[in-house]
C-alpha positions in Angstrom: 0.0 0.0 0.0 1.1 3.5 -1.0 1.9 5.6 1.6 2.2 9.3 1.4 4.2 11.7 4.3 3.5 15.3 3.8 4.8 18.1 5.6 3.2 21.7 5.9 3.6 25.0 7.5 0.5 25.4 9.6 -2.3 27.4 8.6 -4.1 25.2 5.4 -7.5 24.8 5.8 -9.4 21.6 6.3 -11.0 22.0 3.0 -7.8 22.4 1.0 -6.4 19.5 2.6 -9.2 17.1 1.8 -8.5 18.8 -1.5 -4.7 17.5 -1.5 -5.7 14.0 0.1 -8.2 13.4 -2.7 -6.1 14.7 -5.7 -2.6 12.6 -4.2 -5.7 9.7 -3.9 -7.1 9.8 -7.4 -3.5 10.2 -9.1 -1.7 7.3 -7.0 -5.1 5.0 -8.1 -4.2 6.0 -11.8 -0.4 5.7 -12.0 -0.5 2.3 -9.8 -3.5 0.8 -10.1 -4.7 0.0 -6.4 -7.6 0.8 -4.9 -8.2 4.3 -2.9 -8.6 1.9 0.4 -4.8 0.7 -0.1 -3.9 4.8 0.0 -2.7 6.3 3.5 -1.7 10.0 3.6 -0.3 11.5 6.7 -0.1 15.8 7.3 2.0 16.9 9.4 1.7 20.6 10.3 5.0 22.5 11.2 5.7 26.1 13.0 7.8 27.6 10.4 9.9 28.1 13.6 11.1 24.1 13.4 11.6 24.1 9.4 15.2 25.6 8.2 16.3 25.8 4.6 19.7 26.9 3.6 21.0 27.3 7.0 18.1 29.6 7.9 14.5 29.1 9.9 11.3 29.9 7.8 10.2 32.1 10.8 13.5 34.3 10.9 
């Protein structure tokens, strides 16, 4: 089963990540051929305080 880790800033709403979960859903289905069932998606909201890119924290 396909199984999809996502990590986000905080602040997306709940209706733009059902949006996300059921576009990553119907596109995995396609490509592989499973079923939705056999799709897990976890979100993981993050502070831009604990995310860093180039030496340098998203909140800085």
């Amino acid at each position: 089963m396909p199984t999809f880790n996502i990590q986000l800033f905080e602040g997306r709403s709940i209706e733009q990540k059902r949006a996300l979960v059921k576009a990553i859903t119907e596109v995995t289905c396609k490509t592989l051929e499973c079923s939705p069932e056999s799709v897990d998606i976890i979100i993981q909201d993050v502070k831009k305080e604990n995310w860093a890119t180039g030496g340098k924290l998203w909140s800085d």
